[in-house]
C-alpha positions as CSV (number, residue, x, y, z in Angstrom):
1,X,-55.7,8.0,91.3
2,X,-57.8,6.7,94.3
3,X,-56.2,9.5,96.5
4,X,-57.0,11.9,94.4
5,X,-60.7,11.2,94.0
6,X,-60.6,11.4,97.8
7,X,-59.0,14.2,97.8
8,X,-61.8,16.1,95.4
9,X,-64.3,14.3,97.4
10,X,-63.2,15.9,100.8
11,X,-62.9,19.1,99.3
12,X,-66.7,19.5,97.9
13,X,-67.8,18.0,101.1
14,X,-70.4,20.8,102.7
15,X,-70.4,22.8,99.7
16,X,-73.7,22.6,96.8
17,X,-71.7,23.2,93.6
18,X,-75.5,24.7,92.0
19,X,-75.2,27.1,94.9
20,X,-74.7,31.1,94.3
21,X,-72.9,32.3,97.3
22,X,-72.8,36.3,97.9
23,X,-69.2,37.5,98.0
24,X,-68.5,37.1,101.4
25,X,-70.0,33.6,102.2
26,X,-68.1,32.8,99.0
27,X,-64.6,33.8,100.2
28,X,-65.6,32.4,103.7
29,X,-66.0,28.7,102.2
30,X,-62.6,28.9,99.7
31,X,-60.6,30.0,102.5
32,X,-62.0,26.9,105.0
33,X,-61.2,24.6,102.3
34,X,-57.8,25.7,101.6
35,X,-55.8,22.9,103.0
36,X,-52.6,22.0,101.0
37,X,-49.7,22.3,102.4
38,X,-48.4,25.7,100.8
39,X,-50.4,29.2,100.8
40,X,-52.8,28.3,97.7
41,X,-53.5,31.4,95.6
42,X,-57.2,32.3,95.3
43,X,-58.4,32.8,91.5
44,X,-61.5,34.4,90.0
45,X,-62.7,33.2,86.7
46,X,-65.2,35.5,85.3
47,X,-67.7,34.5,81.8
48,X,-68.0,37.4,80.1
49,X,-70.8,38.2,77.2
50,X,-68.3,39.0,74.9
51,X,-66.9,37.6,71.6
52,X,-62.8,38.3,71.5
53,X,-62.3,37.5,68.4
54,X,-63.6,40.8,67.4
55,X,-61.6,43.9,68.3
56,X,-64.6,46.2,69.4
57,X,-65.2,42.9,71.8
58,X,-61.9,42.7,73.0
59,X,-61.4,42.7,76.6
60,X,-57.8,43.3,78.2
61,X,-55.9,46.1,81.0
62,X,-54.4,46.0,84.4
63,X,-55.6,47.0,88.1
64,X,-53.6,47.7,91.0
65,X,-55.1,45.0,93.7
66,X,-55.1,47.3,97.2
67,X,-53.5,44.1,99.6
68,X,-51.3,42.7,96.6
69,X,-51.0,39.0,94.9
70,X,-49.2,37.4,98.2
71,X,-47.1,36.1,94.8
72,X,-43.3,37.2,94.2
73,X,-43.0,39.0,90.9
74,X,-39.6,38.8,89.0
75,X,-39.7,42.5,86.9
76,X,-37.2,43.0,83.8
77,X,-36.9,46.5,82.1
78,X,-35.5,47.8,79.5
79,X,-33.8,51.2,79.9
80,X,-30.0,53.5,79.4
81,X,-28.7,55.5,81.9
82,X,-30.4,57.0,84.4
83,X,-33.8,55.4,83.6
84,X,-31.7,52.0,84.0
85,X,-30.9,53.4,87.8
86,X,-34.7,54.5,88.1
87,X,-36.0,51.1,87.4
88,X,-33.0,49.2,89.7
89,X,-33.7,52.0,92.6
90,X,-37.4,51.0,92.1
91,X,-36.5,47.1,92.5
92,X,-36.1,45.6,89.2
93,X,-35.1,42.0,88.9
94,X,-33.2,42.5,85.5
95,X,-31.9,45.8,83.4
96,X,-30.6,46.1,80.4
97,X,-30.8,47.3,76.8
98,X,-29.1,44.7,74.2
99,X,-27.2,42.8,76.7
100,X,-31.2,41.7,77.6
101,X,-32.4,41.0,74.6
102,X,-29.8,39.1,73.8
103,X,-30.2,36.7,77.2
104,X,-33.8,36.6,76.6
105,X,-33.1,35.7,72.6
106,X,-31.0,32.8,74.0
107,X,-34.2,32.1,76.1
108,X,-33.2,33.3,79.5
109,X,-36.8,34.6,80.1
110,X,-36.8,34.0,83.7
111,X,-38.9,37.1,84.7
112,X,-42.7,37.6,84.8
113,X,-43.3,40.8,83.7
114,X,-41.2,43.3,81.1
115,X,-41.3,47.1,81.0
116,X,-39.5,49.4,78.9
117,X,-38.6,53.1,78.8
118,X,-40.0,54.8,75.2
119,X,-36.5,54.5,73.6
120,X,-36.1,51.2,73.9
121,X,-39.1,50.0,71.7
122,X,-36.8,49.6,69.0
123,X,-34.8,46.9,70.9
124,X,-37.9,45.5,72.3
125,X,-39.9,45.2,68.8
126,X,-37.4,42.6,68.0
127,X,-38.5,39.9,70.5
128,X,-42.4,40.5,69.7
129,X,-41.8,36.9,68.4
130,X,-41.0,35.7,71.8
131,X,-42.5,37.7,74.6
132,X,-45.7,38.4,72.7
133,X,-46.9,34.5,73.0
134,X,-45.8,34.5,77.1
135,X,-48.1,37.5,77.2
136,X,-44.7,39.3,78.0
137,X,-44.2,42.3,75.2
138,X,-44.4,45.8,77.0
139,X,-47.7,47.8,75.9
140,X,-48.2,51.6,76.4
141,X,-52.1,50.6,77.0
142,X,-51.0,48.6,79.8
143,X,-48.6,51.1,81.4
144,X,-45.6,49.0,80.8
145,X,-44.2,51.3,77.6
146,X,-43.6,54.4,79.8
147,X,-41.1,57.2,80.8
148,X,-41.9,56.8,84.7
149,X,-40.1,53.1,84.7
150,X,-39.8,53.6,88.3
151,X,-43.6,53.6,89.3
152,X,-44.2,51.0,86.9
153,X,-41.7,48.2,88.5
154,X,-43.3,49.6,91.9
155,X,-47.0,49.0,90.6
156,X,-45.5,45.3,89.0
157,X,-44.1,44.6,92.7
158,X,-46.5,45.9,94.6
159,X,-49.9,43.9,93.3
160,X,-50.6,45.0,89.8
161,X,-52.1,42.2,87.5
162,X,-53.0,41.9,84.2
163,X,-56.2,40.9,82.5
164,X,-57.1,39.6,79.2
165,X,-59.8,37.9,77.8
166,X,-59.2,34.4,76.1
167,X,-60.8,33.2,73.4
168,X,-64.2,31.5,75.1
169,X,-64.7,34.8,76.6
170,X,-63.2,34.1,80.2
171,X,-60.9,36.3,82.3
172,X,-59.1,34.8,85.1
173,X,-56.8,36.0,87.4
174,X,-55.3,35.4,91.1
175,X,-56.6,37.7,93.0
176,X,-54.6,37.1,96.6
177,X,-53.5,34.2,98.6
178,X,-55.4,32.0,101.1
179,X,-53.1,33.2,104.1
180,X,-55.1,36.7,103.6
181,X,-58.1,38.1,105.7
182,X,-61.3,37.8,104.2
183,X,-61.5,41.2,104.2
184,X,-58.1,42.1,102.0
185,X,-59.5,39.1,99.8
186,X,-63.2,41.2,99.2
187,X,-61.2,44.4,98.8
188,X,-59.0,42.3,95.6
189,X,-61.8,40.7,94.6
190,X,-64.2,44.3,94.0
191,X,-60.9,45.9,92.8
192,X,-61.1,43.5,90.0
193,X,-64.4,42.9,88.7
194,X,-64.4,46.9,88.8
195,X,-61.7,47.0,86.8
196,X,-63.3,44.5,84.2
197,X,-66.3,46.4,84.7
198,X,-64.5,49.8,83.5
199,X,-62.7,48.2,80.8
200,X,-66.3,47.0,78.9
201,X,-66.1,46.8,75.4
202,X,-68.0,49.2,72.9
203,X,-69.3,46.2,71.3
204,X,-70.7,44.2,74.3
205,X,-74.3,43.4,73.4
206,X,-76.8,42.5,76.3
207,X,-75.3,41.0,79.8
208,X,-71.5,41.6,80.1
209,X,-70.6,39.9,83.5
210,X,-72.5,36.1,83.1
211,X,-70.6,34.3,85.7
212,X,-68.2,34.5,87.9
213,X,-67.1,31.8,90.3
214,X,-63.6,31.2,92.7
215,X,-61.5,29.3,93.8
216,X,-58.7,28.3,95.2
217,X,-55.5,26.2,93.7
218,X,-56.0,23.0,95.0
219,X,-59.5,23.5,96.3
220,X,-63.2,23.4,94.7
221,X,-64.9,26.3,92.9
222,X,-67.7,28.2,94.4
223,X,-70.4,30.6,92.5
224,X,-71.1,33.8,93.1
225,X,-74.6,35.7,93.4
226,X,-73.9,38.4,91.0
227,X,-76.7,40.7,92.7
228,X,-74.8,41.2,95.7
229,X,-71.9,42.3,93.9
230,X,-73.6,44.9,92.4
231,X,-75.3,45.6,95.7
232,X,-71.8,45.8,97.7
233,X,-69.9,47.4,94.9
């Protein structure tokens, strides 16, 4: 317990936690600070003036980060034929059609994210019960229902991430790893708070974006000055 309050200690050490950094200095400070032994992943929690609960308020979609997560992502789709060689061509992890849904019935879910061709929905719909709670169950808004399996297990690989609001109003996300350059960190980091900024809810009422602060796994959080991200956006 000691260690660990050392640890924390050491870690705020130079930094004013009531301070709001512009991006750059922000990502600058996370990175310096980054000292565990493995590549810690740096996350972005943004407050949002929203109330989820409502559907008109509901914020949730997916954005191609241009450097990637730095993270290994495990992809299982559901297709026949030559979809099935589309989505293993692409890269897929796992393919299948029963034979998955049984495994993942007898709770071999050992994948992080699930896409299906069209036809398959019928299989799928079945295990809303267990991929829907692991945030898991394909969804045509999010481009993981779709006919062009191929592109989507390349997008999955290749740095897409999904968002979704939780109940308090806060979306948070990795958005790249501390091993990155500051500049392929920026370039994540605009990617995504554009992407929440496209995907604003009709019933938003007065400021959408009310904080936003990183961070990195086993380091301390830093604010940001949301004026400069509108200025640099």
């Amino acid at each position: 317990m000691a260690k660990t309050g050392k640890r924390l200690r050491n870690a705020y050490k130079g930094i004013d936690r009531n301070q709001f950094l512009a991006l750059e200095d922000a990502v600058r400070q996370i990175k310096a600070k980054a000292s565990a032994k493995f590549d810690e992943t740096i996350e972005i929690a943004m407050n949002l003036g929203i109330d989820p609960r409502h559907a008109d308020q509901m914020v949730r979609g997916m954005v191609l980060l241009p450097n990637g997560t730095g993270k290994s992502v495990r992809v299982a789709v559901f297709a026949r034929a030559a979809k099935a060689d589309e989505a293993r061509a692409a890269g897929a992890d796992l393919v299948g059609a029963e034979d998955l849904a049984e495994k993942i019935q007898a709770g071999q879910i050992d994948f992080d994210r699930c896409i299906a061709s069209p036809d398959m929905m019928a299989v799928v719909g079945k295990l809303g019960k267990i991929l829907g709670p692991r945030g898991l169950m394909p969804n045509p808004k999010l481009g993981t229902v779709t006919a062009n399996v191929g592109e989507a297990v390349k997008a999955a690989k290749g740095g897409n991430v999904e968002f979704r609001a939780e109940k308090a109003g806060i979306v948070h996300a990795g958005v790249g790893k501390a091993s990155f350059t500051e500049s392929a960190l920026i370039e994540n980091i605009r990617a995504f708070i554009g992407a929440i900024n496209r995907a604003k809810p009709s019933g938003a009422k007065g400021t959408y974006i009310e904080k936003v602060s990183l961070s990195s796994t086993m380091g301390p959080g830093v604010k940001l000055d949301l004026g400069t991200l509108a200025a640099g956006a």
